[in-house]
N, C-alpha and C positions, 0 to 999 in steps of 0.2 A: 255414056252418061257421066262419065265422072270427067267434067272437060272445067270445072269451075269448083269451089269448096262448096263441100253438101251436099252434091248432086247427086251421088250416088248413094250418100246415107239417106240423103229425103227420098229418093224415089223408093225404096227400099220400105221407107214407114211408110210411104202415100200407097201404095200396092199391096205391101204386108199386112197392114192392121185389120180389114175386111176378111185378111184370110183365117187371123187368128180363131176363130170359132170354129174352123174346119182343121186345125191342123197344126199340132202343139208346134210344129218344125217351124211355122209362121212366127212363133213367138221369141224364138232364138235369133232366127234372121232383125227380127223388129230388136228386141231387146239389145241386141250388137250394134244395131244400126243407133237406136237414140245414146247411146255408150256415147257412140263415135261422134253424133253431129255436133254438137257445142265446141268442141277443140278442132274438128273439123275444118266449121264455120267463122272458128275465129281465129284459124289459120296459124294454132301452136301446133299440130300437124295433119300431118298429109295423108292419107290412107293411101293412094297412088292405084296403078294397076290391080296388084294385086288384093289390099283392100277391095277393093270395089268388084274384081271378080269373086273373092270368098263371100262376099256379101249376097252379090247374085246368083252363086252356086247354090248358097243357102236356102235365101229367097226360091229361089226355083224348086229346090228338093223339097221346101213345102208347096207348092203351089203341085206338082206331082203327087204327093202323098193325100192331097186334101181338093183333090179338082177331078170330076168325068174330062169327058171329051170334047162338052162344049166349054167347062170351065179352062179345058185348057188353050183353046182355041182363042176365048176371051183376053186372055191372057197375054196370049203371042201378040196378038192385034193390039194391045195396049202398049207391051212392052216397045215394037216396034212404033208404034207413035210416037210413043215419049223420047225416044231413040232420035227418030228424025226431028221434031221439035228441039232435044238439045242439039243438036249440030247447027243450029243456027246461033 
């Protein structure tokens, strides 16, 4: 996800925000992520690798703490879509 600036803070709020109501950890992951995009996005910095994996370690550990089994199922299927869509 993170192949352009923002891409891994947006997808982060586009995926996080829906979880907020299940799952205070959602809000951690989101609140770091809109931290990040503006400097991000306007390319005073980088969040890189590692940015972007803490971010989706985050995001994931709520989406675990605040999802059953179809939730999380939804979830993978998303994540890999948007996965494949950025590699283009």
């Amino acid at each position: 996800m993170d192949v352009r600036p923002g891409r891994a803070a947006g997808a982060v709020l586009a995926f996080g925000v829906p979880g907020m109501a299940r799952s205070e950890l959602a809000g951690v992951a989101v609140g770091a992520a809109a931290a990040l995009l503006p400097d991000d996005l306007g390319e005073r910095v980088m969040i890189g690798d590692v940015g972007a994996h803490a971010l989706g370690a985050a995001w994931g550990a709520a989406v675990v703490a605040g999802s059953g089994r179809a939730g999380l199922l939804a979830h993978a299927a998303a994540v890999v879509a948007a996965a494949v869509r950025g590699i283009r």
